[in-house]
C-alpha positions as CSV (number, residue, x, y, z in Angstrom):
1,X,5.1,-25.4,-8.7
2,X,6.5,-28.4,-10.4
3,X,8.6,-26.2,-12.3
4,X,10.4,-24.8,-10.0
5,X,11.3,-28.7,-8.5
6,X,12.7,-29.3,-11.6
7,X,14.9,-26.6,-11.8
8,X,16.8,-27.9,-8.9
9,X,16.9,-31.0,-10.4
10,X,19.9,-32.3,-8.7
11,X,18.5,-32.3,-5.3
12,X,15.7,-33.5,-6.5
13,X,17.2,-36.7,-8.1
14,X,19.5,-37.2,-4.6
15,X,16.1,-36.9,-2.9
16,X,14.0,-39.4,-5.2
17,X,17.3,-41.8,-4.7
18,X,17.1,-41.7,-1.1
19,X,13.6,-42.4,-1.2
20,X,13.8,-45.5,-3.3
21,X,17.0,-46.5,-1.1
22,X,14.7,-45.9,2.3
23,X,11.4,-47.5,1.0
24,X,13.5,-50.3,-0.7
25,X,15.2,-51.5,2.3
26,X,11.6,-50.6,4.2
27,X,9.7,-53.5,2.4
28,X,12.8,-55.8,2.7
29,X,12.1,-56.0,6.8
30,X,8.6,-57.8,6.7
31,X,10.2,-60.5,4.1
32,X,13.1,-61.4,6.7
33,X,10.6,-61.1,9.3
34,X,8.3,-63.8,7.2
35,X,11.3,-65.3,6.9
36,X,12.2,-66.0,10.5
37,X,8.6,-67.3,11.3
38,X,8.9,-70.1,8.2
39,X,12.3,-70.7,9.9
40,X,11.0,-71.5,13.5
41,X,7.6,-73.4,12.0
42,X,9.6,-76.0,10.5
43,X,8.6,-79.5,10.6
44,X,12.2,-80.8,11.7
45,X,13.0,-78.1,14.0
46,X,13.4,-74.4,14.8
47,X,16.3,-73.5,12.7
48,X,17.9,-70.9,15.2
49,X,20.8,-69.7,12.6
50,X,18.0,-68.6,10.2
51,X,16.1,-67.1,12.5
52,X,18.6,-64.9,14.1
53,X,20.1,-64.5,10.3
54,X,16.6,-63.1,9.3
55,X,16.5,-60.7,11.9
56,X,19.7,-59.5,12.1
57,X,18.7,-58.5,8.2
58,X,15.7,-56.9,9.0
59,X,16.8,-55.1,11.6
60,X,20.1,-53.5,9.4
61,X,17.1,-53.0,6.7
62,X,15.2,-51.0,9.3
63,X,18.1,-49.2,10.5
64,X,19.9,-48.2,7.2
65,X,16.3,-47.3,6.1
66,X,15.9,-44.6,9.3
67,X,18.8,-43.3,8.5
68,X,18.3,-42.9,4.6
69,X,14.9,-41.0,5.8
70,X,17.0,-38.8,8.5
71,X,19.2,-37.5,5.3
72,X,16.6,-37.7,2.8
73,X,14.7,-35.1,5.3
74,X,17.7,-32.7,5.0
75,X,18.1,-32.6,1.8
76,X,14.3,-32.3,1.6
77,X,14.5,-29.1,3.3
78,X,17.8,-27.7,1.7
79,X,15.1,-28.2,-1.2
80,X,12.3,-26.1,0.0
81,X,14.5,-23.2,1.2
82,X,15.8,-23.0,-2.2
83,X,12.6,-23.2,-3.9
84,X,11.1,-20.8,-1.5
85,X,14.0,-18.4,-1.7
86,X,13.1,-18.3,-5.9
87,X,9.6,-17.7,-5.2
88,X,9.7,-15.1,-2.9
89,X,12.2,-13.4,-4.8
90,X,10.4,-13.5,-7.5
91,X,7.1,-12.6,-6.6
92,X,9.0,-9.3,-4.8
93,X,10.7,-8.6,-8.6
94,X,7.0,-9.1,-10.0
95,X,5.6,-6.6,-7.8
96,X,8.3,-3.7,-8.6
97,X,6.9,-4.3,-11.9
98,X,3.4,-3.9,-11.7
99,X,1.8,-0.5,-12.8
100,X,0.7,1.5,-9.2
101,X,-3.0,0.7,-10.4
102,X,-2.6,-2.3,-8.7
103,X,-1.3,-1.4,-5.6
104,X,-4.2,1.3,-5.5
105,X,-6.8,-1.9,-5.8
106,X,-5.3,-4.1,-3.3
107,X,-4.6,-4.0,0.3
108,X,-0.7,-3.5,1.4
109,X,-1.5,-6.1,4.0
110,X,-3.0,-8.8,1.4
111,X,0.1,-8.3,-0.8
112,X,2.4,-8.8,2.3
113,X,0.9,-11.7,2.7
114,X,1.6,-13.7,-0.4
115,X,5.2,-12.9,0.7
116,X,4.9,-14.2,4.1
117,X,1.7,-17.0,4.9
118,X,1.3,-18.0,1.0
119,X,4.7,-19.1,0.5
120,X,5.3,-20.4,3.6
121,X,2.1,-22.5,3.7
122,X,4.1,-23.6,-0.1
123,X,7.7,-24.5,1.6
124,X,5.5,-26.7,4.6
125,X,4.4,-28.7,1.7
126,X,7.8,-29.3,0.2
127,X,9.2,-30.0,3.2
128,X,7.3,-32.2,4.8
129,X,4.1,-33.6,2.9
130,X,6.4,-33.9,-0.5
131,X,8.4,-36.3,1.3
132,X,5.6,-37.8,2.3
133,X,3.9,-37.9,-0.8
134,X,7.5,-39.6,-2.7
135,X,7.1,-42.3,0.4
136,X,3.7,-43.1,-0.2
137,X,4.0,-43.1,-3.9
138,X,7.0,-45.8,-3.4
139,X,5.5,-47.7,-0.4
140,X,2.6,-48.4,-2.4
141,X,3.6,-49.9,-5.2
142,X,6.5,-51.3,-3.9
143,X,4.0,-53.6,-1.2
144,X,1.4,-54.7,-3.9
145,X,4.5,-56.2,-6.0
146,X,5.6,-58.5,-2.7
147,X,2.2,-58.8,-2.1
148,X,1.4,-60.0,-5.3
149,X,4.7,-62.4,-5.6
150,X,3.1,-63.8,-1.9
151,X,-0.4,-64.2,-2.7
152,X,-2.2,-63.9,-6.1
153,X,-5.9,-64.2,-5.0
154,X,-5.4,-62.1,-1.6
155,X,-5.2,-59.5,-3.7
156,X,-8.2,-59.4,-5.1
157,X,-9.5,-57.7,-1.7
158,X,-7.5,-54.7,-2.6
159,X,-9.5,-54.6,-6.1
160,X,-12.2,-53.5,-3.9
161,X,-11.2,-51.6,-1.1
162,X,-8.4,-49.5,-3.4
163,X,-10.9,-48.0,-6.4
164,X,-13.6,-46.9,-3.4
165,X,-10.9,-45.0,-1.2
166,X,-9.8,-43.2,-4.7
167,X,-13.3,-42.2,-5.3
168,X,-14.0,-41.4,-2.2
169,X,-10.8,-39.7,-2.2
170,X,-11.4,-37.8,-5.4
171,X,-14.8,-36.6,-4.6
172,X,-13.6,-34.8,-1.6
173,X,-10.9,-33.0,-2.5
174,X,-13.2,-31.5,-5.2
175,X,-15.4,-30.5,-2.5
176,X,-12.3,-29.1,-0.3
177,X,-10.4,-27.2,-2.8
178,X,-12.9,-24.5,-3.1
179,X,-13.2,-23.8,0.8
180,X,-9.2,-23.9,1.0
181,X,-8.9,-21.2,-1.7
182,X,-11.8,-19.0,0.2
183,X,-9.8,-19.6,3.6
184,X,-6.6,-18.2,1.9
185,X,-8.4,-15.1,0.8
186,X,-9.9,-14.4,4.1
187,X,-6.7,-14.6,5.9
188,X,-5.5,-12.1,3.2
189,X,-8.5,-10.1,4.1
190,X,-7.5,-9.8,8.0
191,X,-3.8,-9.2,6.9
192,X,-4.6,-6.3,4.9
193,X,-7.1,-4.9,7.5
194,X,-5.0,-5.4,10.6
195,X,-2.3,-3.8,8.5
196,X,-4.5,-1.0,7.6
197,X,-5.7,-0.1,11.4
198,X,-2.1,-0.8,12.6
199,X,-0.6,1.8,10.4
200,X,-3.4,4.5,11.9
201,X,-3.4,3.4,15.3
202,X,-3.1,7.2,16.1
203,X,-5.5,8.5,14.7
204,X,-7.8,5.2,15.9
205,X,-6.2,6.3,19.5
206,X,-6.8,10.0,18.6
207,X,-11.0,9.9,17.7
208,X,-11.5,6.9,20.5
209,X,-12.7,4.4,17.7
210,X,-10.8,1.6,19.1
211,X,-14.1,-0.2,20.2
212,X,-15.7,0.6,16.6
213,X,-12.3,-0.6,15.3
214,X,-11.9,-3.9,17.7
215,X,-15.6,-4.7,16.6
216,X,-14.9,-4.4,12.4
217,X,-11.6,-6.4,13.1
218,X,-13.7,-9.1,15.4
219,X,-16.0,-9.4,12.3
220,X,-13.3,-9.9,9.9
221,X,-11.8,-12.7,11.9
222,X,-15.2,-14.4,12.6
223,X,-15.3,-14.8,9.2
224,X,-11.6,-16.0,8.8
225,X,-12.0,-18.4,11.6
226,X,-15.6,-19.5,9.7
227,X,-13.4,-20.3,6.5
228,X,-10.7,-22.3,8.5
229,X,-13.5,-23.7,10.8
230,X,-15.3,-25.2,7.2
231,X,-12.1,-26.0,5.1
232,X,-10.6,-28.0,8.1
233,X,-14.3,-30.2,9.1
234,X,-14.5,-30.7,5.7
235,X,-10.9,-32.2,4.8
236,X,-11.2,-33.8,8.6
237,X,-13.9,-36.4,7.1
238,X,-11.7,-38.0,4.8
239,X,-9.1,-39.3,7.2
240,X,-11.8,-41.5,9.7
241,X,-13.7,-42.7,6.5
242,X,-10.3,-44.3,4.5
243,X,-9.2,-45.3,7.8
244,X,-12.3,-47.2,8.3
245,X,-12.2,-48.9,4.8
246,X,-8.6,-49.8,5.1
247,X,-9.3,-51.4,8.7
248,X,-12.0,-53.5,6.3
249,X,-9.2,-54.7,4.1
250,X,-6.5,-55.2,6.9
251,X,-9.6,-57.3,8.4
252,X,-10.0,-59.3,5.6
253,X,-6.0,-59.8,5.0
254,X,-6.3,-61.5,8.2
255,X,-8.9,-64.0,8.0
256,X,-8.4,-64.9,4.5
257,X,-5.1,-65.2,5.0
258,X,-6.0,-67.8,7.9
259,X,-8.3,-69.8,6.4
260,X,-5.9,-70.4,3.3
261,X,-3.2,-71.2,5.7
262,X,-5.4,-73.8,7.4
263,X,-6.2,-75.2,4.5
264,X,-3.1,-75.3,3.0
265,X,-1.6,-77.1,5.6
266,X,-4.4,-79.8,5.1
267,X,-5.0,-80.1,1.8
268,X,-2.8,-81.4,-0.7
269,X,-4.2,-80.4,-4.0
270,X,-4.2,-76.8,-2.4
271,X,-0.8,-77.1,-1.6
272,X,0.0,-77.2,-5.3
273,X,-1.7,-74.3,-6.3
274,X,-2.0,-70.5,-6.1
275,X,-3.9,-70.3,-2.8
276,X,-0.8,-72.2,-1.1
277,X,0.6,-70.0,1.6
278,X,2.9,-70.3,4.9
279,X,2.5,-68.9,8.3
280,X,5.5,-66.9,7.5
281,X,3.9,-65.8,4.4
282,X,0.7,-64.3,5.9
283,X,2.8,-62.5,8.0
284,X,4.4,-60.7,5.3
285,X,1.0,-60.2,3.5
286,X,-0.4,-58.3,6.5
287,X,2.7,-56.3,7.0
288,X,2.8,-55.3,3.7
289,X,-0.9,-55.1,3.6
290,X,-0.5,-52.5,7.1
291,X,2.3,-50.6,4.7
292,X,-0.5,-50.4,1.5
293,X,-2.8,-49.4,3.3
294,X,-0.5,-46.5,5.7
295,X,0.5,-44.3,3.0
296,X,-3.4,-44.0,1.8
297,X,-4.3,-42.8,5.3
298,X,-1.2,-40.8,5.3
299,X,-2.3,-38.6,1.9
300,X,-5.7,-38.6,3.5
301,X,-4.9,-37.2,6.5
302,X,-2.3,-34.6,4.8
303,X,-5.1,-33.4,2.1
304,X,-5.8,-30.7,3.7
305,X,-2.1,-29.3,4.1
306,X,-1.7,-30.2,0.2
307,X,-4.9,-28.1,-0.5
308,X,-4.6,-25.4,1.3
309,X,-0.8,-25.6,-0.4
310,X,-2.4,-25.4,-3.8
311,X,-5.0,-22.4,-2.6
312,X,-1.6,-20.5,-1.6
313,X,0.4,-21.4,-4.8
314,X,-3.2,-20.0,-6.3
315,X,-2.5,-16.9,-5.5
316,X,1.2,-16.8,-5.5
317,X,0.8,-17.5,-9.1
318,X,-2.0,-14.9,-9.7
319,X,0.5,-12.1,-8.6
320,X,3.5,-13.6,-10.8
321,X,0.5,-13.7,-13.7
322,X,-0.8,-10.2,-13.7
323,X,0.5,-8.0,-16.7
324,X,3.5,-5.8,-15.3
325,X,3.7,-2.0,-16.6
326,X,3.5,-1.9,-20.5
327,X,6.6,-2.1,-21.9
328,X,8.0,1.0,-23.9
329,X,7.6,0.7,-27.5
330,X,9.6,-0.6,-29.8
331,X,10.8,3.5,-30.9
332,X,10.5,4.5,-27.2
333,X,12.9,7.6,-27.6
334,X,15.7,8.8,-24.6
335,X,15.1,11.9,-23.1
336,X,18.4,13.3,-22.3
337,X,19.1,17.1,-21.3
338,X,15.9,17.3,-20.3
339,X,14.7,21.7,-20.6
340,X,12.0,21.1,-18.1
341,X,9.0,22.4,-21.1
342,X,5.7,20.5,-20.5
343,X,2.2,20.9,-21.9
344,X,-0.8,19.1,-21.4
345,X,-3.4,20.0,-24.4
346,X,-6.8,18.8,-24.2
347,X,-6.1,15.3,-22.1
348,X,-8.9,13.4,-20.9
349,X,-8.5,10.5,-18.3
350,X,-10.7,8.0,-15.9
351,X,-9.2,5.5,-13.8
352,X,-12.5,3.1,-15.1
353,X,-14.6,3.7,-18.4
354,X,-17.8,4.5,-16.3
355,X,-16.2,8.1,-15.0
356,X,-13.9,10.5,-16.3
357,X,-11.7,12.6,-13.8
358,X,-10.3,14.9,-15.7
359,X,-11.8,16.4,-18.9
360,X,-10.1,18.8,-21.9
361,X,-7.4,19.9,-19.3
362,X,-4.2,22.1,-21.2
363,X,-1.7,23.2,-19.4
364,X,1.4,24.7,-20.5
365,X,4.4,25.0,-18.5
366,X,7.6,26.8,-19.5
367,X,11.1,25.6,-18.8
368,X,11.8,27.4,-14.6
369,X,8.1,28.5,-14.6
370,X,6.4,27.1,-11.1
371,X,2.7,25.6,-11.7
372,X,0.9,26.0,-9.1
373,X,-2.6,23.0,-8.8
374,X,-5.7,24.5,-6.5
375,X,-8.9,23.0,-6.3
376,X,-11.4,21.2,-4.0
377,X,-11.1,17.8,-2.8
378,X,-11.2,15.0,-5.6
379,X,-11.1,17.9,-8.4
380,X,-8.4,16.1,-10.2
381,X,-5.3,17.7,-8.7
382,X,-3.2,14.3,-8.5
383,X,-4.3,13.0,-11.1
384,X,-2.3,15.6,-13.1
385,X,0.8,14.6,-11.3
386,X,-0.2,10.6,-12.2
387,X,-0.1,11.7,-15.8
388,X,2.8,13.5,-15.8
389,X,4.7,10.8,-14.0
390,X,3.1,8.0,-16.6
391,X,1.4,6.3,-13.5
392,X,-1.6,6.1,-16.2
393,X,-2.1,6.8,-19.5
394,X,-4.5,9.4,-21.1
395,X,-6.9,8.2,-22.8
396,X,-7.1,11.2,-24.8
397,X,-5.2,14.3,-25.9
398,X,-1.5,14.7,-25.6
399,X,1.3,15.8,-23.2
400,X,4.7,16.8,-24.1
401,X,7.8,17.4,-22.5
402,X,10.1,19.4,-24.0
403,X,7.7,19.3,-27.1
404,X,8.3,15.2,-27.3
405,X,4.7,13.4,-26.5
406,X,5.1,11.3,-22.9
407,X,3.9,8.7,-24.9
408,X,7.1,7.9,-26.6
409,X,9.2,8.8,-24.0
410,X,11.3,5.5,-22.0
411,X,9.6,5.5,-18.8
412,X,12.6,5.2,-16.8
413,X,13.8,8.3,-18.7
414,X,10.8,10.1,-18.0
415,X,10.7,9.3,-14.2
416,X,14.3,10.5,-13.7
417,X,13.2,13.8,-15.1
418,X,11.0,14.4,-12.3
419,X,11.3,14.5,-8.2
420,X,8.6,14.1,-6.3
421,X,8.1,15.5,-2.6
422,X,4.8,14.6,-1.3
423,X,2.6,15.3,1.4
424,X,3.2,11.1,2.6
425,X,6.3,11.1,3.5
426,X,8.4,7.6,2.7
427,X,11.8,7.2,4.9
428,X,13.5,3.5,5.0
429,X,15.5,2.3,7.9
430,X,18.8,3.8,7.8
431,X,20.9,6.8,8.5
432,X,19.1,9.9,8.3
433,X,22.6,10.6,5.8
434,X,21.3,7.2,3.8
435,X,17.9,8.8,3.4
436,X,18.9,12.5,1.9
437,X,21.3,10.8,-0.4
438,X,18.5,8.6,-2.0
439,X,17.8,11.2,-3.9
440,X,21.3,11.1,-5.8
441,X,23.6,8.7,-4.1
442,X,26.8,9.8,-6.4
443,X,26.5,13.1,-4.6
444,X,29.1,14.1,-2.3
445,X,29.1,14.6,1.5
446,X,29.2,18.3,0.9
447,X,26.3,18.4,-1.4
448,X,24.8,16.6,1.5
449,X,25.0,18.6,3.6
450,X,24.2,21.7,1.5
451,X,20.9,19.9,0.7
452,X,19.8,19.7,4.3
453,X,20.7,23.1,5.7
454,X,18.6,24.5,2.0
455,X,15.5,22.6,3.9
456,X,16.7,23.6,7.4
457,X,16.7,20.6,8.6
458,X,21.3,20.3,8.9
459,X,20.9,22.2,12.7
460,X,18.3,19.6,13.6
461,X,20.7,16.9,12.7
462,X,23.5,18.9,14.4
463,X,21.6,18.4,17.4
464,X,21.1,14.6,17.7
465,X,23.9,12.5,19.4
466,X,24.7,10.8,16.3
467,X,24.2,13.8,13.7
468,X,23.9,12.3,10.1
469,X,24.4,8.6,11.2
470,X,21.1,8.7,13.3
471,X,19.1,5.7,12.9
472,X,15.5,6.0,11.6
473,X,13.1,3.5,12.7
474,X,10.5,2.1,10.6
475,X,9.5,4.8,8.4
476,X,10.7,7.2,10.8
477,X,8.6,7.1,13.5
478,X,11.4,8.1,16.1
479,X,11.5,11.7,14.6
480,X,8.3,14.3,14.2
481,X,6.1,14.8,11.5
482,X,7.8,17.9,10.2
483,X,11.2,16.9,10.3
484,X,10.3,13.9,8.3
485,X,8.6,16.2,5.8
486,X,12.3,18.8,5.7
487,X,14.2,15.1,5.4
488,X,12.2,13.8,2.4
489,X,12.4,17.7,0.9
490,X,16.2,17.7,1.5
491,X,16.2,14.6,-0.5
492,X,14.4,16.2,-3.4
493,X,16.9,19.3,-3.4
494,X,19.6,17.1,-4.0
495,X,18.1,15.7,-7.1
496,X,19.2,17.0,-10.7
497,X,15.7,16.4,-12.1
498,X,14.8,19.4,-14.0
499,X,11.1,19.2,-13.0
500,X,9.9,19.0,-9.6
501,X,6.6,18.0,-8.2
502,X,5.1,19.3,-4.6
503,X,2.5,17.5,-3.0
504,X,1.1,19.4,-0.2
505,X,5.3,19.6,1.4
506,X,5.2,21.8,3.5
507,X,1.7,20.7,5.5
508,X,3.4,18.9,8.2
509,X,5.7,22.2,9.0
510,X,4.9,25.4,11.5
511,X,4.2,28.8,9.9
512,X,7.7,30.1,10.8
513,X,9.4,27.0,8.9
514,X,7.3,27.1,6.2
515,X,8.0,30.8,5.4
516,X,12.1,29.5,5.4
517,X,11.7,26.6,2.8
518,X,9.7,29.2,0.9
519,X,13.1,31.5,0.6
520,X,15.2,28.1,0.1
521,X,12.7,27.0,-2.5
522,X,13.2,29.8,-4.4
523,X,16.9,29.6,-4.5
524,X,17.2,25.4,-5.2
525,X,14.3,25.7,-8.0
526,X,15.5,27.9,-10.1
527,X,15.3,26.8,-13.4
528,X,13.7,24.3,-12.8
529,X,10.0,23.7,-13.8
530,X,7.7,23.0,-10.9
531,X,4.3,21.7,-10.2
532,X,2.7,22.8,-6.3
533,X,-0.5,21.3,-5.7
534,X,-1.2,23.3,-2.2
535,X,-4.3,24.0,-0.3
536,X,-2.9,26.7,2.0
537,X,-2.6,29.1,-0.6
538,X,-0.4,31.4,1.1
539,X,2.6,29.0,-0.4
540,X,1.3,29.2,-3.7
541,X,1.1,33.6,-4.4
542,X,4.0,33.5,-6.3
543,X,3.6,30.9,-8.6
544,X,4.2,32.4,-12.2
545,X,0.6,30.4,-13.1
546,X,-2.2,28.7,-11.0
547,X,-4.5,26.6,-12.3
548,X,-7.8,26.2,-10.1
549,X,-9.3,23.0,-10.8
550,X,-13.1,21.8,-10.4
551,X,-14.6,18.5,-11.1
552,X,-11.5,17.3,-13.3
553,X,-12.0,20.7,-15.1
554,X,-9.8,23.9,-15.0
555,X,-12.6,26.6,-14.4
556,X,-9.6,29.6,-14.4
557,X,-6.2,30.2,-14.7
558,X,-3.5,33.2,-14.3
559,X,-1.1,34.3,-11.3
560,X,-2.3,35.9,-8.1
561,X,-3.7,38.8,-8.7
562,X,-5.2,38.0,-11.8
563,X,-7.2,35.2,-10.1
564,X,-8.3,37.8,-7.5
565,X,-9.1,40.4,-10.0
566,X,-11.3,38.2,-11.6
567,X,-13.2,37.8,-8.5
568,X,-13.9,34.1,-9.3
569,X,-13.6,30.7,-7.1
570,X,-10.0,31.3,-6.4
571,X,-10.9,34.5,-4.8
572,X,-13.6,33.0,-2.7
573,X,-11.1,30.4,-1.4
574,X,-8.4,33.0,-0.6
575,X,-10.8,35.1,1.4
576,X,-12.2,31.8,2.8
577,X,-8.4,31.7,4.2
578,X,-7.7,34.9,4.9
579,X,-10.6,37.1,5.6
């Protein structure tokens, strides 16, 4: 965190400055103060022009000093913001880099989190406690040098009271830390389940779980509340304990100072030595004692907020530390004028070493050929599509595109040869214009509009009151199902990738719709190679290959009637359809 104070270094120095200036004129009030009581205990007389003089000064020194700490709070925040803008941006560049592994082994809500609680836990810090902490830091060493210039062997209480509020000091924050960090990750816990159930509400509405669901949710924030609950009681004990062993040393201050006092005023050999003090000097010496001891209590009372700080910055940092997506190699080659050839021969893959998804699978797909992916649940079907689209890596054989291994290929090259419409549909809030040109946003209005009447979706649009520059809410939630799925497919039509993946798009459409992207299909793919994974295999009969997949393995291959010639699993699942 430190590094990012330093780079805005020039705040940062105006801010220290104002805190020297503040603190500075802080301790110059209990010396005036001091001052004014030596003034009136003179033997000859109160000497009234001092006195007032003295407090004139100490009041200006307290004034000047509340304003320095009014500004020195502004810039304070102008700090934060900027250091909290920095981190949040870059934690959002980090995760566009990471490799979708990781988004597959954490929960959406826990991510959003370290965007949103984490770094705002950070900027409360900055903002207030780092003040604090610059105060403190000043306060304190700025009071034991008057203290020391008042009284030499007064200090000597501190010697003992100071080393057993840093132990105890010390010792509990060791035993705090550890609680903070497990409170952070529970609250990232209930964020990424309350995220999770909030997204489904439907289908929570839909099956009546909402008791089932209230009760897991309930559980989850027992367990939250449990971590805040122990973190809090435990930093909670420091603050009454230092208190109560400052109130000691205040104590002390006090009587000590008195009886020196009293016996400097009646004994001469002591008035010639070390332990000589005034009236107006203990004064001082407890003031400055009072501001010693404040900023101690201060940093014990605001552990808790600096530790559960840290536990945040903890896990900011752990997201800006994980490895992003390997780079491309050195001789990473472009792909330009992509043919659309791909082949898979013998590639092996498991997302851990323990199980392997997919085992010896070839494929081989010809440049406007469509590929079409069958198979049970979990058979590997995706994972296809992952490895085409260098989401993973094989860990064995090779595929090729356009007879160059994936391997070697620029991602980002690699990427743009594809277009992906799949059966989770992803719209952004905008225009539902904004959305379809996503998919190229150098194509014209015309191309546009071509795209959406190819996925029959342009007499939908026709209809609203706002045509193209309809508003989607939040992933469209304002329109149906379908017509999301014909949006998202428009999009994909107006692509120029030469290869073109279909997840399950056209499961969210009726029959009659279904049959009319199949006709406009045909027309926009044309030569272009595409990749169906379908379970309603009535979209899928004529697709030039079909590969029926089964436990990560392709058990047959061949078109339509080949497969049902053969008699085999794809027949059964055909007849399972359509008997």
């Amino acid at each position: 965190m430190s590094r990012y104070v330093l780079e805005q270094w020039p705040l940062f120095i105006v801010a220290l400055l104002l805190t020297l200036g503040s603190n500075q004129l802080s301790l110059l009030g209990p010396r005036y103060s001091g001052a004014a009581i030596d003034a009136i205990e003179m033997e000859s007389g109160v000497d009234f022009s001092t006195v007032w003089e003295n407090i004139g000064r100490m009041l200006g020194c307290y004034l000047i000093s509340a304003l320095l700490a009014y500004v020195l709070s502004v810039v304070m925040i102008r700090l934060s913001q900027r250091i909290i803008y920095k981190m949040r941006k870059q934690v959002f560049e980090k995760l566009m880099t990471l490799p979708v592994n990781f988004f597959d082994t954490h929960a959406t809500g826990d991510i959003i989190s370290h965007l949103s609680y984490d770094i705002d836990t950070i900027n409360s810090t900055l903002s207030h406690d780092l003040v604090q902490i610059l105060t403190s830091a000043y306060t304190v060493v700025g009071s034991l040098l008057f203290m020391w210039k008042i009284s030499k062997p007064m200090i000597l209480i501190f010697a003992l009271t100071v080393p057993v509020s840093l132990l105890f000091t010390r010792y509990r924050s060791r035993k705090v830390r550890p609680l903070f960090r497990r409170r952070a990750k529970k609250y990232g816990e209930l964020n990424g389940f309350a995220e999770e159930m909030l997204t489904g509400s439907r289908t929570i509405s839909a099956y009546g779980r909402q008791d089932v669901i209230a009760a897991r949710f309930n559980k989850i924030n027992d367990e939250a509340m449990d971590a805040f609950y122990k973190a809090e009681y435990n930093a909670a004990l420091l603050y009454p304990t230092i208190n109560f062993i400052n109130n000691i040393s205040l104590t002390l201050v006090a009587v000590i100072g008195g009886i020196l006092y009293m016996f400097s005023q009646n004994s001469t050999i002591l008035a010639t030595s070390a332990f000589f003090i005034t009236l107006g000097g203990v004064a001082q010496f407890v003031q400055y004692s009072r501001k010693f001891a404040g900023p101690i209590n201060e940093f014990s009372n605001i552990l808790h907020e600096i530790q559960s700080a840290f536990s945040a910055a903890e896990r900011v940092f752990a997201i800006l530390d994980e490895e992003p997506e390997k780079v491309d190699a050195e001789d990473a080659r472009d792909l330009k004028e992509v043919k659309g050839d791909v082949c898979l021969q013998n590639v092996t893959f498991g997302y851990t070493a323990d199980k392997t998804v997919l085992k010896n699978v070839s494929v081989n797909a010809k440049k406007g050929q469509t590929v079409a992916i069958v198979g049970p649940t979990g058979a590997g079907k995706t994972t296809i599509i992952n490895l085409l689209m260098r989401f993973y890596d094989h860990q064995s054989g090779e595929i090729r595109i356009d007879g160059i291994p994936s391997i070697s290929i620029k991602r980002a090259d690699l990427r743009l040869a594809f277009n992906m419409v799949l059966q989770d549909t992803w719209l952004f809030y905008g225009s539902i214009y904004d959305n379809i040109v996503y998919g190229r946003e150098q194509a014209s209005a015309e191309e546009v509009y071509a795209a959406a009447k190819a996925a029959k979706i342009d007499a939908y649009i026709q209809r609203l009151p706002n045509g193209y520059d309809t508003v989607l809410s939040d992933d469209g939630v304002n329109i149906s199902k379908g017509q999301k799925q014909l949006i998202t497919i428009a999009r994909a039509f107006l692509s120029n990738a030469p290869i073109l993946i279909l997840d399950e798009a056209t499961s969210n459409v009726d029959s009659r719709t279904e049959i009319q992207i199949q006709h406009a299909m045909t027309a926009l793919m044309e030569n272009k190679t595409c990749f169906v994974i379908a379970h309603r295999l009535s979209t899928i009969q004529n697709a030039d290959t079909i590969l029926v997949v089964k436990d990560g393995t392709i058990i047959e291959q061949g078109n339509h009637d080949e497969l049902i010639r053969q008699g085999g699993f794809y027949y059964s699942l055909y007849h399972s359809q359509f008997r």
